[in-house]
C-alpha positions, 0 to 999 in steps of 0.5 A, a space after each residue: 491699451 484697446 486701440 481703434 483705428 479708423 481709416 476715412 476715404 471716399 464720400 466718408 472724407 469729403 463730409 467727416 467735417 460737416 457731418 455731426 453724426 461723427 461727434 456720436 459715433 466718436 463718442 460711442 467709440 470712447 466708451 468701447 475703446 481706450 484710444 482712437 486713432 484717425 487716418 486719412 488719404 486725400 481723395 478727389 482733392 488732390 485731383 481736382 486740385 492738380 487740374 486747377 494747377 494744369 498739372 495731369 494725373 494720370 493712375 497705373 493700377 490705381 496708383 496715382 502717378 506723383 512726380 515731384 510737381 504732384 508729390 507737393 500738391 499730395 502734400 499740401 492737400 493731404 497734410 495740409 487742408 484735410 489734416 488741419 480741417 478734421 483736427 478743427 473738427 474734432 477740437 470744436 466738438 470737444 475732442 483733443 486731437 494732433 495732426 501728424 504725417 507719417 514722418 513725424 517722429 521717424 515712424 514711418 520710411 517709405 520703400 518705392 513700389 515702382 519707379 514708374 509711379 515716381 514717389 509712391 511708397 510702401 509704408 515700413 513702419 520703424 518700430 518708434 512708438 512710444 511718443 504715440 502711445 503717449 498721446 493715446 494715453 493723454 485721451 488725445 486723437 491722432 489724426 494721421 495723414 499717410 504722407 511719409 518719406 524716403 530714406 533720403 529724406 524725399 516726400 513719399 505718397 503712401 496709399 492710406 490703407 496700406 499705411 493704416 495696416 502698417 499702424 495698426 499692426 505696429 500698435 497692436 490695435 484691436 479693431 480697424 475701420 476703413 470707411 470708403 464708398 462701398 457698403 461692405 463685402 458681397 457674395 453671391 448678391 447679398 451684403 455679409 454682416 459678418 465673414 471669417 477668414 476663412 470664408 473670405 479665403 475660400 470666396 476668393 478662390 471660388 470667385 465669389 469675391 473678386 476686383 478691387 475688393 480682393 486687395 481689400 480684403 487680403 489687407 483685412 486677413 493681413 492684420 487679422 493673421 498679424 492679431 488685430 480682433 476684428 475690422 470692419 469694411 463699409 461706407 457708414 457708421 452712423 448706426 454704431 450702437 446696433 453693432 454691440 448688440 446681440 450679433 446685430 449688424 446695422 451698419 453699412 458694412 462688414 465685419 472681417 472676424 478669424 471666427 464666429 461667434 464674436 462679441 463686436 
């Protein structure tokens, strides 16, 4: 089964819901792919959410810091008013889609990061997937938020890219988006349409890719070197028939390949 996977974050999740542009680009999708899986975070919501609740977020090293006061506002936010609006979305458009956490069905138990960050989790994925493969075959969407939990049973905030490498390996999917506010890789001042493995290894060391890119794309050689075809880094998709054509890359964004030429 050819599975996609498609991470939203940033201004991508504020408007999944209000941008019909996604109906097309779901639908493109469909033709190229026997399966699409959905995975979201909880973006700015959880921030401003926590504020109106006098409740401080406070971040070390980008993770957001999440006693248990915050872990429910995490919950509500992500599993709750995010999940339920895309699974609307996507049914009033005429897609089948579920809403599921990374609980559901034991797939997920998170591993604490760091007991400074409270309930912040690293996603270990259990191996239980035939329920959601399942799914994929009844042309149903799973919109998944990567809310997950401890072995005891404690709600677990999971940053939502580490929780779409995990799936994406533990399906064996074979193409990856992660939709965010960056328009793609950068080196030396141009966007790449495409980069290698290799050319992102040696960008890395020659300091040509550096900051927060660089956890984003160690994640990418992850799931290329655990057999994912391709993933693709940017902040919009709206131009998805240009990128099946001929090596031509309209997109926002870019495409992380083990080698070049690819057909993409």
């Amino acid at each position: 089964m050819k599975t996609v996977i498609i991470k939203l974050s940033g201004k991508t999740l504020e408007s999944f819901c209000t941008d019909l542009a996604w109906v097309n680009i779901l639908s493109e999708l469909k033709k190229d792919y026997d399966s699409i899986i959905i995975v979201h975070g909880g973006g700015n919501k959880i921030t401003s959410w926590s504020s109106a609740l006098n409740i401080e977020s406070e971040f070390i090293n980008g993770q957001r810091v999440t006693d248990e006061k915050t872990m429910e506002v995490v919950a509500a936010v992500q599993s709750g008013l995010l999940n339920t609006k895309i699974v609307a979305f996507l049914h009033t458009n005429g897609f089948d889609a579920i809403g599921l956490t990374g609980i559901d069905k034991g797939m997920f138990v998170a591993e604490y990061l760091d007991k400074s960050l409270g309930f912040v989790g690293n996603p270990k994925f259990t191996g239980k997937k035939d329920w959601i493969i399942s799914l994929l075959k009844e042309n149903i969407i799973p919109v998944f938020s990567s809310v997950c939990r401890d072995k005891a049973g404690n709600l677990m905030n999971v940053n939502a890219d580490l929780f779409t490498r995990e799936l994406a390996i533990g399906l064996s999917a074979d193409t990856v988006f992660f939709l965010s506010d960056v328009e793609g890789v950068t080196m030396n001042g141009e966007r790449k349409n495409y980069l290698t493995y290799n050319e992102i290894i040696n960008g890395i060391e020659h300091k040509e890719i550096y900051g927060g890119m660089i956890p984003k794309l160690q994640s990418c050689l992850e799931l290329i070197e655990n057999g994912v075809n391709k993933v693709w880094i940017g902040n919009d998709l709206s131009n998805f028939n240009s990128i099946n054509s001929q090596g031509k890359n309209e997109t926002k964004g870019s495409w992380i390949v083990n080698q070049l030429p690819i057909a993409v």
